[in-house]
C-alpha positions in Angstrom: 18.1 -104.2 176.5 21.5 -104.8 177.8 23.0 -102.8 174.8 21.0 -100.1 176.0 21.5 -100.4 179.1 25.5 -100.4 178.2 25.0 -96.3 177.2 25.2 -97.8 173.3 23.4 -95.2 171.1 21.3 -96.6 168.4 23.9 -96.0 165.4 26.2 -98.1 167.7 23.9 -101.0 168.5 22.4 -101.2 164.7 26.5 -101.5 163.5 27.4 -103.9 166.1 24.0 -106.2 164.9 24.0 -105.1 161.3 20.8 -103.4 161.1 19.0 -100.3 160.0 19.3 -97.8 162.6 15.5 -97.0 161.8 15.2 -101.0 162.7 16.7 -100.6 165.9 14.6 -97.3 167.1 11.7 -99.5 166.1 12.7 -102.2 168.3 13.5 -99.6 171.1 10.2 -97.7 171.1 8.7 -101.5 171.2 10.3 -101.8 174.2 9.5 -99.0 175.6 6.0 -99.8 174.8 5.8 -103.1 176.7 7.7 -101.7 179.5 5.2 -98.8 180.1 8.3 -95.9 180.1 8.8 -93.1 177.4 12.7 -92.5 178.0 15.9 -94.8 177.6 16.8 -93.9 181.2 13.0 -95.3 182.5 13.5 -98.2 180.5 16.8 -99.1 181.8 15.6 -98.2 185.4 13.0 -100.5 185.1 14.9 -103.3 183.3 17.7 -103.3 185.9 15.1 -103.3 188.7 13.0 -106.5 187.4 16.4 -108.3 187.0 17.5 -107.8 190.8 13.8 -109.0 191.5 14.5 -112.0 189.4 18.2 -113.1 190.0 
């Protein structure tokens, strides 16, 4: 999340981890998923929010 939550584009985070860009939309739509959002900027809302809440 925090190499989404950078602005990094999928192509960007799949080079930097040496992945499959297809493997990294997976993971992204999985986290999507367990967050309960449908768009990068929902998810990142979201993220950053339970973070202040946590520390």
């Amino acid at each position: 999340m925090s190499l989404i939550a950078g602005g990094r584009t999928n192509g960007e985070i799949a080079a930097q981890l040496f992945l499959a860009e297809k493997t990294v939309k997976n993971h992204v739509n999985r986290i999507y998923s367990k967050l309960g959002v449908a768009s990068r900027h929902a998810a990142i809302s979201q993220w950053r929010g339970h973070r202040e809440i946590v520390g």
